[in-house]
C-alpha positions as CSV (number, residue, x, y, z in Angstrom):
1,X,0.0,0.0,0.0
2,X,1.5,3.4,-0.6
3,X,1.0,6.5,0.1
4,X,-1.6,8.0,-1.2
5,X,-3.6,4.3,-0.9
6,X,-3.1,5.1,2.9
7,X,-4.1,8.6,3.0
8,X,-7.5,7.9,1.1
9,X,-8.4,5.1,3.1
10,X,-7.6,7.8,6.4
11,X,-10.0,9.8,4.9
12,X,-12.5,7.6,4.1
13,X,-12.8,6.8,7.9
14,X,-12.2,10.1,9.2
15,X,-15.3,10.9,6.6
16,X,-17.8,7.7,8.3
17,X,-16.3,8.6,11.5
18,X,-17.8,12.6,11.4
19,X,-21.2,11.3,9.7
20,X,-21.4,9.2,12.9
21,X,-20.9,11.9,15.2
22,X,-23.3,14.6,13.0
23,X,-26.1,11.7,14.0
24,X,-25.2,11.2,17.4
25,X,-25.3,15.2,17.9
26,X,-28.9,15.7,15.9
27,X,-29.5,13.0,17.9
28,X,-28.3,15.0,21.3
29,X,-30.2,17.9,19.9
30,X,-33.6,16.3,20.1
31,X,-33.0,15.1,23.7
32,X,-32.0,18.3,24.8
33,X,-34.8,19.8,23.3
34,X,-37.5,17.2,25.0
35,X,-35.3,17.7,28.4
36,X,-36.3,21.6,27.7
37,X,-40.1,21.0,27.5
38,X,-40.1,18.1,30.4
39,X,-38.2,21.3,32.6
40,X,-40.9,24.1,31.6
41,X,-43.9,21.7,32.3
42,X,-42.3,20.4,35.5
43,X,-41.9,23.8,36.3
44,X,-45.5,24.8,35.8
45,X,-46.3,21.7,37.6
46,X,-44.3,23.5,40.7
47,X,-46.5,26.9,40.5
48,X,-49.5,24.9,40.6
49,X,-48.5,22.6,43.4
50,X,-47.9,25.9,45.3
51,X,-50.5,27.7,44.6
52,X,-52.6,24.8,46.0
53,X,-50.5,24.4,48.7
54,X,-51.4,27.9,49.7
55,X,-55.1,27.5,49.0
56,X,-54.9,24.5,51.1
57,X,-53.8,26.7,53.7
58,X,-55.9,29.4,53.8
59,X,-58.6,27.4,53.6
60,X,-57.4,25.4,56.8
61,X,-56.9,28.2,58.6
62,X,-60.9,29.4,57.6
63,X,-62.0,25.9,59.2
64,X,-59.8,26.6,62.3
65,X,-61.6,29.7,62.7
66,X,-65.3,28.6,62.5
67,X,-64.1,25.8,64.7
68,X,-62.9,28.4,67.4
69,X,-66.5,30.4,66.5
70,X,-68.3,27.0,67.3
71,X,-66.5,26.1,70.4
């Protein structure tokens, strides 16, 4: 094999070797995009869950009251 036989072949991998890693990065891409929406709805999730965390507690805190009213 000579030179240029050599170089070819080099590049020939070196060419399968960057298609490779053009998929795995779309591929990278699309998870990091999904991750993005699973983080905004877990974050509106969050708001929710503490807004009725805090509707929970005013509404204990009206049922303490008539309770104190009624005793």
């Amino acid at each position: 094999m000579n030179n240029e036989e050599f170089q070819k072949i080099v590049l020939e991998q070196f060419g399968k070797i960057n298609t490779r890693f053009d998929g795995l990065d779309s591929r990278l891409d699309k998870m990091d995009s999904r991750l993005d929406k699973m983080d905004s709805r877990l974050d509106k999730m969050d708001s929710r869950l503490d807004k009725m965390d805090s509707r929970l507690d005013k509404m204990d805190s009206r049922l303490d009251k008539m309770d104190s009213r009624l005793d």
